[in-house]
ZAMARDREN-473302 format. One record per residue: x, y, z of N, C-alpha, C in turn; residue number from 1. Coordinates in steps of 0.2 Angstrom, whole numbers, plus 5000, padded with zeros to 4 digits. Example, Ala and Ser with C-alpha at 12.3 -4.5 7.8 and 13.67 -1.06 7.14 Angstrom:
<atoms>
<atom <5066,4972,5039>,<5062,4978,5039>,<5066,4984,5039>,1>
<atom <5064,4989,5035>,<5068,4995,5036>,<5064,5000,5039>,2>
</atoms>
This chain:
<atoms>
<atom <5030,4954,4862>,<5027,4961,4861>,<5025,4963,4868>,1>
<atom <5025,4971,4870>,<5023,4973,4875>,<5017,4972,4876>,2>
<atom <5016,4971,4880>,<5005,4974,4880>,<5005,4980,4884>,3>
<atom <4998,4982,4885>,<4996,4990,4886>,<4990,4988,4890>,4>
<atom <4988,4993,4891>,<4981,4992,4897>,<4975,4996,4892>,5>
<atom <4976,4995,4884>,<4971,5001,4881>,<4965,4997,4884>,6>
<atom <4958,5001,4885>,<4953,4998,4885>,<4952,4995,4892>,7>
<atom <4960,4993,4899>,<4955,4992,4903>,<4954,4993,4908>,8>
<atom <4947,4991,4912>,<4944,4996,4915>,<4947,4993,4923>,9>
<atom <4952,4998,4927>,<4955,4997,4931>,<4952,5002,4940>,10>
<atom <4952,5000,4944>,<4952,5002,4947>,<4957,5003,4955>,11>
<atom <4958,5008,4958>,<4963,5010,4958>,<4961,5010,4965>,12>
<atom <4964,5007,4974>,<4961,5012,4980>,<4967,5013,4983>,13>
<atom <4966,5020,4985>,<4969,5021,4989>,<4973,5028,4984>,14>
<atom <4968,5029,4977>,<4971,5033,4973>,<4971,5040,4973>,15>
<atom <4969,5043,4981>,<4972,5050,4980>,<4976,5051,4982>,16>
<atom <4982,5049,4982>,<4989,5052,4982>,<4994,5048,4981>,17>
<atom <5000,5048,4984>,<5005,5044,4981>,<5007,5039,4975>,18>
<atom <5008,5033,4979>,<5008,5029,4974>,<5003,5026,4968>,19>
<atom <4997,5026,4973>,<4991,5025,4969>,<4988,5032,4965>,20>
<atom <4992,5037,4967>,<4991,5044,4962>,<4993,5043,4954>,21>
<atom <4999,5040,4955>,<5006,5041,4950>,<5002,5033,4944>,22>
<atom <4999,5028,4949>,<4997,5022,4945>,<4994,5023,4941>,23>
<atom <4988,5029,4943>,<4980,5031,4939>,<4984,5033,4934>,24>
<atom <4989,5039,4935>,<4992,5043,4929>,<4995,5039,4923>,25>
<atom <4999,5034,4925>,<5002,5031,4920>,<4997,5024,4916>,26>
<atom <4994,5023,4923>,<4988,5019,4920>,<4985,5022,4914>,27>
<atom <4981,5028,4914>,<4979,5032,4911>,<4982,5033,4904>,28>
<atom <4988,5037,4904>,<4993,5039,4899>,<4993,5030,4896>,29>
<atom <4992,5025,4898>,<4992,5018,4893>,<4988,5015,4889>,30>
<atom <4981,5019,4891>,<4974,5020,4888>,<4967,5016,4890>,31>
<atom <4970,5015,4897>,<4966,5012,4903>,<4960,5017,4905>,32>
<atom <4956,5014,4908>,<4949,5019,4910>,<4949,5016,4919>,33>
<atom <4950,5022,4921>,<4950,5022,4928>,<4946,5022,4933>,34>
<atom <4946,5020,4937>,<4940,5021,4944>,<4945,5023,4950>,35>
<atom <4943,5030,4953>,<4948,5030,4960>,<4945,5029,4964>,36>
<atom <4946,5026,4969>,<4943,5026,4977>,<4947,5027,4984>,37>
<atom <4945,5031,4985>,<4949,5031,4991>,<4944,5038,4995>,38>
<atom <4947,5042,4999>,<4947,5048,5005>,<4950,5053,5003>,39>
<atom <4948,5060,5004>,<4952,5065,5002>,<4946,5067,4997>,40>
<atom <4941,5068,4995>,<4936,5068,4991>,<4940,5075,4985>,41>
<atom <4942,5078,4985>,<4945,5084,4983>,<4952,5083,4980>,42>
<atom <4955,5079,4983>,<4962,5075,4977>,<4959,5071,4975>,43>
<atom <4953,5067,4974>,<4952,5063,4969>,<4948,5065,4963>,44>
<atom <4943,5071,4967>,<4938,5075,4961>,<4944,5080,4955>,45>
<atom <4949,5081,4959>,<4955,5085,4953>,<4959,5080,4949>,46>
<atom <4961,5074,4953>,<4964,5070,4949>,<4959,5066,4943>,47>
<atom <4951,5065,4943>,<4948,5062,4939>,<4948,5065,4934>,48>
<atom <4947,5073,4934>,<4947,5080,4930>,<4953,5081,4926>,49>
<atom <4958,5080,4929>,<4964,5080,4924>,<4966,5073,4918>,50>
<atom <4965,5067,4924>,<4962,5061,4917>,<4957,5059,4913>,51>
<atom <4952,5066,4916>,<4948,5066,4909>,<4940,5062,4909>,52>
<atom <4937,5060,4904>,<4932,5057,4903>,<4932,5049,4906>,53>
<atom <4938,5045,4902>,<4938,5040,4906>,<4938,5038,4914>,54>
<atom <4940,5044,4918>,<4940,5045,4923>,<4935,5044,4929>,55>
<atom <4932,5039,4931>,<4927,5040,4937>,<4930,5038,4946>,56>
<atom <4928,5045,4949>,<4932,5043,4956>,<4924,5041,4962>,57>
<atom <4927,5040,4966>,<4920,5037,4973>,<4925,5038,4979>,58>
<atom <4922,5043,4986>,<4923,5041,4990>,<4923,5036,4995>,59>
<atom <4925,5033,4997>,<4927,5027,5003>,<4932,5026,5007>,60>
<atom <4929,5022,5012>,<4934,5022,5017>,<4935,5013,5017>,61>
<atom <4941,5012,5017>,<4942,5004,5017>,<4938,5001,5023>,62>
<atom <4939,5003,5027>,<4938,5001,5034>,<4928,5000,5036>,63>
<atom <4926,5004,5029>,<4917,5003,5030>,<4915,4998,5024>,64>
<atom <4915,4990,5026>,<4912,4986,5021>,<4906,4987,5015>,65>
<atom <4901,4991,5019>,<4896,4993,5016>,<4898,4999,5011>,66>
<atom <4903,5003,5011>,<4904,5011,5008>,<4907,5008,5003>,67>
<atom <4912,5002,5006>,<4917,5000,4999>,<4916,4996,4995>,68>
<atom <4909,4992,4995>,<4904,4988,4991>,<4900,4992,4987>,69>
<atom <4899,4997,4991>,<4896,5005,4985>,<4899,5004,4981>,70>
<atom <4905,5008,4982>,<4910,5012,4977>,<4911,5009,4971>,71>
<atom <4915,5001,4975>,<4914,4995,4968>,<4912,4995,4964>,72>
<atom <4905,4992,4967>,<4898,4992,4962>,<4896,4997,4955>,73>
<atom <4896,5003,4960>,<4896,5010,4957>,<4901,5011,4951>,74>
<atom <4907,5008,4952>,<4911,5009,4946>,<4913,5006,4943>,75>
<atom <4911,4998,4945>,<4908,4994,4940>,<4903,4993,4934>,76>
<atom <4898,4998,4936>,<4893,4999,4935>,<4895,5005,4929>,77>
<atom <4898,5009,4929>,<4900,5018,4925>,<4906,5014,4920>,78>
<atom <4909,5011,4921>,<4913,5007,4917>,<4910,5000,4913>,79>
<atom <4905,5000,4914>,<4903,4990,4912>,<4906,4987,4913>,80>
<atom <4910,4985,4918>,<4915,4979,4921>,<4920,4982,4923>,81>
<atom <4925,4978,4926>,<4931,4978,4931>,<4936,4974,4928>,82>
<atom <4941,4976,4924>,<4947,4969,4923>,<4953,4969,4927>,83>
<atom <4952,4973,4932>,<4961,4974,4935>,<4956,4978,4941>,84>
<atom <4963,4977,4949>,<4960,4980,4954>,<4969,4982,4957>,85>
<atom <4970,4989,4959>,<4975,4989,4963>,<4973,4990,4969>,86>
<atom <4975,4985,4973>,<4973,4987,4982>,<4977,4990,4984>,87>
<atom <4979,4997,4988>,<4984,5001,4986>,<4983,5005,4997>,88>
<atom <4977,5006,4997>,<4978,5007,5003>,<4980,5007,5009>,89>
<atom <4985,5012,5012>,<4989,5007,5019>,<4989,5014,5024>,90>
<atom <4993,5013,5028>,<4993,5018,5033>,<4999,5017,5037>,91>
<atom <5003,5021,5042>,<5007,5018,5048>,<5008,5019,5054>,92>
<atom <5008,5020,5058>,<5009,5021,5065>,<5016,5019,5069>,93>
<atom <5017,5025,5073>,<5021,5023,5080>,<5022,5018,5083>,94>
<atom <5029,5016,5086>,<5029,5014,5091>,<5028,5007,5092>,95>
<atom <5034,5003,5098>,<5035,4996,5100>,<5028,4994,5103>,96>
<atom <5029,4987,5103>,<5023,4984,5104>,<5022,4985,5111>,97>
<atom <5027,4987,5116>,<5025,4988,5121>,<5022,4996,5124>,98>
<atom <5024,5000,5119>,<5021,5008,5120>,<5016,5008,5115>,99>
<atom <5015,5003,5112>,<5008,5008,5107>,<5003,5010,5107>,100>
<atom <5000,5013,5106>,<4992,5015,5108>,<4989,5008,5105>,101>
<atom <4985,5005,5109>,<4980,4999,5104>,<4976,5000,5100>,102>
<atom <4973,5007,5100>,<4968,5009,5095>,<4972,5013,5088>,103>
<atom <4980,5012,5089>,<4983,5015,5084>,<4985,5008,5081>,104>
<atom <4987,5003,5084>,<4989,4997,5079>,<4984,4995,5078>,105>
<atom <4977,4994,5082>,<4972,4993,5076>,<4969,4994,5072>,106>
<atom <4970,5000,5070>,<4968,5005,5064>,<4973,5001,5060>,107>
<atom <4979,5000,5061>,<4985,5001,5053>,<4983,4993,5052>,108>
<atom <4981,4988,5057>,<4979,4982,5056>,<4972,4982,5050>,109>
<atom <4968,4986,5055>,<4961,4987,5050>,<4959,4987,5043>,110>
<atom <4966,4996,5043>,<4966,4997,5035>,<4972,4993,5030>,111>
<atom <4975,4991,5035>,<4980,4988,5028>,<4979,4982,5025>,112>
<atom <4976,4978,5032>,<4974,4971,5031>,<4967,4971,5030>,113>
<atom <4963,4970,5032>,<4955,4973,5033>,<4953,4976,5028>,114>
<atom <4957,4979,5026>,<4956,4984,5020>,<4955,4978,5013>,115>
<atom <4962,4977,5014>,<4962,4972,5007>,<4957,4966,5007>,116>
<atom <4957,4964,5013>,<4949,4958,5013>,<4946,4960,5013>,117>
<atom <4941,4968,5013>,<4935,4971,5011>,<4934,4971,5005>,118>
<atom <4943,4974,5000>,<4942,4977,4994>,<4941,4970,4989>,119>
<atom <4943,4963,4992>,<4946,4958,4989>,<4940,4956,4988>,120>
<atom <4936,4955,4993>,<4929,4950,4994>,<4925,4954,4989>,121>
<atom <4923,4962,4988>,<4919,4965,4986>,<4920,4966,4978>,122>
<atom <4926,4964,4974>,<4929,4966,4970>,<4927,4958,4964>,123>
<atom <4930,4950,4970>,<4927,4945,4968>,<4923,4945,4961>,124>
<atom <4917,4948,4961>,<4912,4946,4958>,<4912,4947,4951>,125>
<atom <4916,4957,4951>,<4916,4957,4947>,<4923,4954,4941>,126>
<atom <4927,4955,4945>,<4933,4950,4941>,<4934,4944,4940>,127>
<atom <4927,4941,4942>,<4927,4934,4940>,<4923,4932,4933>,128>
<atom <4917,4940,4932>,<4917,4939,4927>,<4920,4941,4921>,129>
<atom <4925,4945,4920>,<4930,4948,4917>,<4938,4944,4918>,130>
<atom <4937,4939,4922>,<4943,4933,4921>,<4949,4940,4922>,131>
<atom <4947,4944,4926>,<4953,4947,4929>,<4958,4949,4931>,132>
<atom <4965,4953,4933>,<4969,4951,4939>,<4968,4958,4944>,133>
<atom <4972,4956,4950>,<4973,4961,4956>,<4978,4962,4957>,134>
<atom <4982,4967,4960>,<4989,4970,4961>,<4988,4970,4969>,135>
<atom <4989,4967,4975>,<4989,4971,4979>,<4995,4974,4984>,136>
<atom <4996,4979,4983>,<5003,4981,4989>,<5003,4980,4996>,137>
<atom <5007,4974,4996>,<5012,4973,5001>,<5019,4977,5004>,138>
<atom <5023,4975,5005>,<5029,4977,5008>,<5035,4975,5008>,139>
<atom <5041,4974,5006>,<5047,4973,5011>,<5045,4970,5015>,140>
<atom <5043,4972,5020>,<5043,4970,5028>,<5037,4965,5029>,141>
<atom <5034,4962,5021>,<5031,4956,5022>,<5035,4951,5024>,142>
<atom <5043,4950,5025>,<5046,4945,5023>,<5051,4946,5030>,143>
<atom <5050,4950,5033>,<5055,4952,5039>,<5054,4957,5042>,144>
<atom <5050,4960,5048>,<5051,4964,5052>,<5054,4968,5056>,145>
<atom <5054,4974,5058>,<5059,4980,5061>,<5058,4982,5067>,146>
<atom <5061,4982,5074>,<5060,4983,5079>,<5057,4990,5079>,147>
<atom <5049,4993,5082>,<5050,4999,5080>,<5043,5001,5075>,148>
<atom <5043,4995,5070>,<5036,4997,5065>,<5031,4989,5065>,149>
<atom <5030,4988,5071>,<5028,4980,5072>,<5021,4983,5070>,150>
<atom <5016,4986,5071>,<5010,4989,5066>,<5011,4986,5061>,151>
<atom <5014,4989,5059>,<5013,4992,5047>,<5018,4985,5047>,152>
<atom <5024,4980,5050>,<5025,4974,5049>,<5022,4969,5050>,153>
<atom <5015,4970,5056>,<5015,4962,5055>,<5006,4963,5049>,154>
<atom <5004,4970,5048>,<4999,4971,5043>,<5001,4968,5036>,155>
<atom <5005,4969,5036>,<5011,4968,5029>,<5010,4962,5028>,156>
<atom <5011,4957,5032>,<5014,4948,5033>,<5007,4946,5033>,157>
<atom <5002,4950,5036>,<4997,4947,5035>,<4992,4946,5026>,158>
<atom <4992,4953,5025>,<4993,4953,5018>,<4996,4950,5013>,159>
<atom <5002,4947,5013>,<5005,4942,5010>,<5004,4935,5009>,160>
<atom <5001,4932,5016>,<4996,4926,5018>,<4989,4926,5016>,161>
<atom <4988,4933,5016>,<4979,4935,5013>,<4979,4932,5005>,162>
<atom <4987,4937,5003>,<4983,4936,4995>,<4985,4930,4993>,163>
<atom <4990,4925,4995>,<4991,4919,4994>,<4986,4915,4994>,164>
<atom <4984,4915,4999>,<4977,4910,5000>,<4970,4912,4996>,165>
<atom <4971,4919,4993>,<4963,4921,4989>,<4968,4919,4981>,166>
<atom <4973,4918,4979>,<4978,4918,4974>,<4972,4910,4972>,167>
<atom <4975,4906,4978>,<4974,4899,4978>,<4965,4897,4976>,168>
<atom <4963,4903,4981>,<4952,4903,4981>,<4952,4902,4971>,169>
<atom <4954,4908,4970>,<4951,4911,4964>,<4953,4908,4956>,170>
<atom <4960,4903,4958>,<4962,4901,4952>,<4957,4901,4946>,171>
<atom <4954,4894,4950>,<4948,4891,4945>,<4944,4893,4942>,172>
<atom <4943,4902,4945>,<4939,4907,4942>,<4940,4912,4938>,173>
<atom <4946,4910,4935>,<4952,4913,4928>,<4955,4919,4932>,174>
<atom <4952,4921,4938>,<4957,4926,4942>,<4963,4924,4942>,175>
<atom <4966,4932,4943>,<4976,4929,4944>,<4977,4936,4950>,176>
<atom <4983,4936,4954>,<4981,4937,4959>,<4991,4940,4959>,177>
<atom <4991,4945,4960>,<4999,4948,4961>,<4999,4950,4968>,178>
<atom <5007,4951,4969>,<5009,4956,4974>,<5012,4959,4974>,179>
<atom <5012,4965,4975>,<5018,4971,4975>,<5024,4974,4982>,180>
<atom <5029,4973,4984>,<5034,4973,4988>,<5037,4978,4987>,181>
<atom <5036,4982,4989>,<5040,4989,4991>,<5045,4990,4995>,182>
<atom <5048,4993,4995>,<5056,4997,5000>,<5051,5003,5002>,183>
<atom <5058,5007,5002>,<5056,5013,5005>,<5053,5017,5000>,184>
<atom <5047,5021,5000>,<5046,5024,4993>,<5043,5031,4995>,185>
<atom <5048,5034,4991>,<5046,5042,4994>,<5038,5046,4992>,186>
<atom <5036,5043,4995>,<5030,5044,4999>,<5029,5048,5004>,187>
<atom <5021,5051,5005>,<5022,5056,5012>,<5021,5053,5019>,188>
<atom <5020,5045,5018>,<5020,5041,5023>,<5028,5042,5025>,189>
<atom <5033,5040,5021>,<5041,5038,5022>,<5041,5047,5023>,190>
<atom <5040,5052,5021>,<5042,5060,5023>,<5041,5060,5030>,191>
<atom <5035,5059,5030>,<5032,5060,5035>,<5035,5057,5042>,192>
<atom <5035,5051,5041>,<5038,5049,5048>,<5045,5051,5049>,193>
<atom <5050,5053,5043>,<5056,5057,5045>,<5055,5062,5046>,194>
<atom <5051,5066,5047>,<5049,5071,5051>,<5048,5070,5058>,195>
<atom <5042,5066,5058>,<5041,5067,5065>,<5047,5061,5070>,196>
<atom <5048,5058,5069>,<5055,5054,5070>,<5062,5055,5068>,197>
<atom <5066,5061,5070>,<5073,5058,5067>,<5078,5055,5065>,198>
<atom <5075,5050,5070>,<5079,5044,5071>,<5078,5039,5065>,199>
<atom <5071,5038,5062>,<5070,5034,5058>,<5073,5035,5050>,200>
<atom <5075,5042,5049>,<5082,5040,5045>,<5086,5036,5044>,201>
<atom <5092,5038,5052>,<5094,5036,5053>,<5096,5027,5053>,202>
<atom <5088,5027,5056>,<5088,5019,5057>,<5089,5014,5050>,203>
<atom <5085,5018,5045>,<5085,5016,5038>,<5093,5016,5035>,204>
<atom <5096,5020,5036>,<5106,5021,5035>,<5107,5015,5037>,205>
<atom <5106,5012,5042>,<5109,5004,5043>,<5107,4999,5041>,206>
<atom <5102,5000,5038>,<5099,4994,5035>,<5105,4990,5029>,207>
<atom <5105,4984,5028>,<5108,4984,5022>,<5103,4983,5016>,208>
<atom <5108,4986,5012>,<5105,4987,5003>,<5100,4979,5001>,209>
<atom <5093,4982,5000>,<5091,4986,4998>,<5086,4992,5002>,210>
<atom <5087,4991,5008>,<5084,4994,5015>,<5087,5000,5016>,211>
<atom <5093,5002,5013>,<5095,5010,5015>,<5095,5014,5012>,212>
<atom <5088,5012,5003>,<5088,5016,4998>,<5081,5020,4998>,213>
<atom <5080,5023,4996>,<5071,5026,4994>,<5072,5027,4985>,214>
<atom <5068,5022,4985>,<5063,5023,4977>,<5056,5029,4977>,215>
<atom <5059,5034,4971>,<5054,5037,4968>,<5045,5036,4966>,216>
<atom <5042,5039,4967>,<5036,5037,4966>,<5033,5036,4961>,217>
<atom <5039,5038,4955>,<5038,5038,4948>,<5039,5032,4944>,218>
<atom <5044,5031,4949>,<5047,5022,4947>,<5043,5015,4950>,219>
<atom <5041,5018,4957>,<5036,5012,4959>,<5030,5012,4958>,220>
<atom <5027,5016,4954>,<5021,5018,4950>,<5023,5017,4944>,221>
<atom <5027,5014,4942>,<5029,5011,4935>,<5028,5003,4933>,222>
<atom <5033,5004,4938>,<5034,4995,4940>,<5026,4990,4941>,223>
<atom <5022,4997,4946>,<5016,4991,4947>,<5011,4992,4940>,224>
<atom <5013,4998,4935>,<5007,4996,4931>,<5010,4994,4924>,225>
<atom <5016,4990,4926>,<5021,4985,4920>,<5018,4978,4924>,226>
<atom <5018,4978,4928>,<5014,4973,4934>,<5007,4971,4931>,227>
<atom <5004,4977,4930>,<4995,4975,4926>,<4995,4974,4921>,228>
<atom <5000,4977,4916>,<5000,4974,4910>,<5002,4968,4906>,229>
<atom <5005,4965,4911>,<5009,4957,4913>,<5007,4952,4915>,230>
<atom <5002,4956,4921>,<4997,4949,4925>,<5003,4947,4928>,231>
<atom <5009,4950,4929>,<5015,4947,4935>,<5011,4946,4944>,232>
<atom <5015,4940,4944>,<5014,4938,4951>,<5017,4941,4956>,233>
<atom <5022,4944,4955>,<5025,4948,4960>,<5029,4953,4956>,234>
<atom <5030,4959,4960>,<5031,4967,4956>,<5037,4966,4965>,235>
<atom <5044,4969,4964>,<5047,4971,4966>,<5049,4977,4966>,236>
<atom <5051,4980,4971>,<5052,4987,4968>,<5058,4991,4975>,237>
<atom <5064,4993,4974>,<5067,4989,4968>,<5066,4981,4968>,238>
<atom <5070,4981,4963>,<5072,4972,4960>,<5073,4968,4965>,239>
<atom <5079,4970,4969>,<5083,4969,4974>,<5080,4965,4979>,240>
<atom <5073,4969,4980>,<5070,4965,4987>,<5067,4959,4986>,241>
<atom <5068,4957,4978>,<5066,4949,4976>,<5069,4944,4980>,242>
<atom <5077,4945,4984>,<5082,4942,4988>,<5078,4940,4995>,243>
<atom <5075,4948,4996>,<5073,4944,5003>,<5068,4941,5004>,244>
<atom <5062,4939,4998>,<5058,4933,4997>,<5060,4928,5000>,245>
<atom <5065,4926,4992>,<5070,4920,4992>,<5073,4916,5001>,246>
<atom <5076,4921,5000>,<5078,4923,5012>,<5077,4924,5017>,247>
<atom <5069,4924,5016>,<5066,4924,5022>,<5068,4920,5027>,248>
<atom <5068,4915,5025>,<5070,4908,5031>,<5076,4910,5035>,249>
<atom <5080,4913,5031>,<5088,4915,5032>,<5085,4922,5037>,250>
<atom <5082,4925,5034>,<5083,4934,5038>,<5080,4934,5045>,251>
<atom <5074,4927,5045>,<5072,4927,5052>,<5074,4923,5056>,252>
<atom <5082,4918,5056>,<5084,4914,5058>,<5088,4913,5064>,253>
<atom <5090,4911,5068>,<5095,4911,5072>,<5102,4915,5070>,254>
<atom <5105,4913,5064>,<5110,4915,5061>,<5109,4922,5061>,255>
<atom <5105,4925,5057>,<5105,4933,5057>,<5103,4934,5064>,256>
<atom <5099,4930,5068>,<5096,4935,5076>,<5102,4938,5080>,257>
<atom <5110,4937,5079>,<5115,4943,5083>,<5112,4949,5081>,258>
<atom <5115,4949,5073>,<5115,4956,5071>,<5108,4958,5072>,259>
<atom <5102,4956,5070>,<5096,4958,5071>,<5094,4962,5080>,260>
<atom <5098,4957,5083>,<5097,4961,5091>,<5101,4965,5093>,261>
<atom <5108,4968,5090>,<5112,4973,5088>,<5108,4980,5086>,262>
<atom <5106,4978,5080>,<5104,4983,5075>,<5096,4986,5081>,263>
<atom <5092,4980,5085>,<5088,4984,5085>,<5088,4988,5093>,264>
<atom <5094,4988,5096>,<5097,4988,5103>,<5098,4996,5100>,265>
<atom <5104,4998,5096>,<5105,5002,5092>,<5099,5008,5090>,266>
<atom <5094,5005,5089>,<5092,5012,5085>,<5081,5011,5090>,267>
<atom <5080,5005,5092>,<5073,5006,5095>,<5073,5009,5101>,268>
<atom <5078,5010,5107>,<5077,5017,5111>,<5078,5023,5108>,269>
<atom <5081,5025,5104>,<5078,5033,5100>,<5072,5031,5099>,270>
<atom <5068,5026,5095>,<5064,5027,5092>,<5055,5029,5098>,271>
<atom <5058,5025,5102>,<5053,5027,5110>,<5053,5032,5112>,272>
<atom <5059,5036,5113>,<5059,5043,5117>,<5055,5048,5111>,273>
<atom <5059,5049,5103>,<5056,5050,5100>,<5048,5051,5099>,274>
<atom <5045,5043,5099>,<5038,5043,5100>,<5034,5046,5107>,275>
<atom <5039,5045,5112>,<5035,5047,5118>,<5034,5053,5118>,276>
<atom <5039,5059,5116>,<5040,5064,5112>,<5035,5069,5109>,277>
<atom <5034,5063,5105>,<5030,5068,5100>,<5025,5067,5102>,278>
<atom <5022,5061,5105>,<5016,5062,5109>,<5009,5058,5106>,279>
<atom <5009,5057,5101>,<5006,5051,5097>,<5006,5046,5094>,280>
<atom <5003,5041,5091>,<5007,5034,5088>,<5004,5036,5081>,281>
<atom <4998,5041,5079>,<4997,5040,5073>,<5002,5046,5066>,282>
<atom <5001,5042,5061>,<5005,5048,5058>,<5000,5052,5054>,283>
<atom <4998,5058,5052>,<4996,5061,5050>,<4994,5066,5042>,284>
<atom <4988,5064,5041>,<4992,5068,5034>,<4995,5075,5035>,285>
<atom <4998,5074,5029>,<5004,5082,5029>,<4996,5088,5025>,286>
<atom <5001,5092,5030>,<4996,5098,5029>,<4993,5102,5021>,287>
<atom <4992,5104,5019>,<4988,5105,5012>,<4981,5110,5013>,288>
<atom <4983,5116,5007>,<4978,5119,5008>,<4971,5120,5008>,289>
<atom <4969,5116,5004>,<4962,5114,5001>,<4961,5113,5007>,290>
<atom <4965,5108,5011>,<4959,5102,5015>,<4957,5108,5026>,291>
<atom <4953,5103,5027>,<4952,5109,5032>,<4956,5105,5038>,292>
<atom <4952,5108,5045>,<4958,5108,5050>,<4956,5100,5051>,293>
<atom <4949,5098,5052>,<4946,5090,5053>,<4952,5086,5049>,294>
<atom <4954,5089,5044>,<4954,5083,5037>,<4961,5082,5038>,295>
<atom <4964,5089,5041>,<4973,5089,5042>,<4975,5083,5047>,296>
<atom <4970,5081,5053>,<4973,5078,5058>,<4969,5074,5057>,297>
<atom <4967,5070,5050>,<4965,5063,5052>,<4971,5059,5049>,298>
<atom <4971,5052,5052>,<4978,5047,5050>,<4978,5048,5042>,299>
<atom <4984,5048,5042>,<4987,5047,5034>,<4985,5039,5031>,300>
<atom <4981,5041,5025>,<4980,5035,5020>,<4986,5035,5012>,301>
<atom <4990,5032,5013>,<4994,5033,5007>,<4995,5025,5003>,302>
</atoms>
């Protein structure tokens, strides 16, 4: 028999917009009671309004321990418990490890990894008493890295090693603990950088399947809240990138290192010039009326 999420009280970061937008919605539509948190205080105030009464949102910033043990609390508190947690948060940045700005890779370190140890530690207490689970989004590129996006790669792999080892912490405490592994997912992160880069299309063309496809946001916001409703240890998305789990050992291997230093000989001086180019390593959120000029040019949180 399916199961459903009626009745649980899910919490959502990183929910105004994208994927985590689409999760609250179908969460919601299953008869889930939501808490959003994330940035952007105006897509999250529309989006709790539109799902209605079960809907509570809180501003925070992953990157502020203090802000993001409010918000928790806070929605813990407006909910009476916590049974589910998506860690949803991520960011990306420009450029080789040898051009990058350091205070760009360590933000996309901060929020994506730092992020999920903030949201994981903070979360703990209450999904220990509610015997729990947590979804957190990782990556594809948890399992193999791309000449080019070593940021938001090696943040990925560290997050993959985080929720292992919190998988392993929390057994005992009826907690269960998932991962989510994305592709490309049309998102305004993946818009966005084929804009300001357009080579990184290009780059993505070579990839082999499943690396040269983009998944809807409709479908990866599907998958993860068939994910919550299953208590699955791991949410692929597509299916497909189940393989390069499996192959890791294989895709970082001697054996594949020709093609690997082909493919990245191939496509990472575009991606230099381009970046040098554009003149920044952060990517931004995409413009939008509501928000004002401060709000337009801070990093993208998707």
């Amino acid at each position: 028999m399916k199961r459903d999420l009626v009745g649980r009280k899910v919490i959502v970061t990183g929910a105004a917009r994208g994927i985590g937008e689409q999760v609250a919605r179908l969460a919601a539509a299953q008869g889930a009671r939501l808490a959003l948190i994330g940035l952007e205080p105006d897509r999250l105030r529309a989006l709790s309004e539109e799902l209605g009464p079960s809907a509570h949102w809180c501003e925070a910033d992953v990157r502020d321990s203090a802000g993001l043990r409010s918000a928790i609390d806070e929605c813990a508190d407006v909910m009476n418990g916590v049974d589910m947690v998506v860690a949803n948060a991520g960011v990306a940045a420009y450029g080789t490890v040898r051009h990058a700005d350091e205070a760009s890779f360590e933000r996309v370190v901060d929020i994506n990894l730092n992020g999920v140890f903030r949201t994981l530690k903070h979360a703990t207490p209450h999904l220990q008493r509610s015997r729990g689970h947590v979804l957190i989004v990782a990556s594809a590129l948890s399992f193999t890295s791309i000449g080019g996006l070593a940021s938001y790669g090696a943040s990925k792999a560290g997050v993959e090693s985080l929720a292992l080892a919190y998988r392993a912490e929390v057994a005992h405490l009826g907690i269960t603990v998932g991962l989510v592994h994305p592709s490309w997912i049309d998102t305004d992160l993946v818009r966005g950088a084929e804009v300001d880069i357009p080579s990184f299309q290009q780059m993505r063309r070579r990839l082999p399947y499943p690396g040269n496809v983009t998944t809807s946001v409709d479908r990866a916001a599907s998958a993860i809240v068939d994910g919550l409703a299953y208590r699955r240890s791991r949410v692929y998305v597509p299916r497909a990138v189940a393989v390069a789990n499996w192959a890791k050992a294989l895709l970082n291997s001697p054996v594949v290192w020709p093609w690997t230093r082909r493919f990245s000989a191939a496509t990472v001086p575009a991606l230099e010039t381009e970046v040098a180019a554009l003149g920044r390593n952060d990517q931004l959120v995409p413009e939008l009326p509501h928000l004002s000029e401060n709000d337009q040019r801070s990093p993208a949180r998707i």
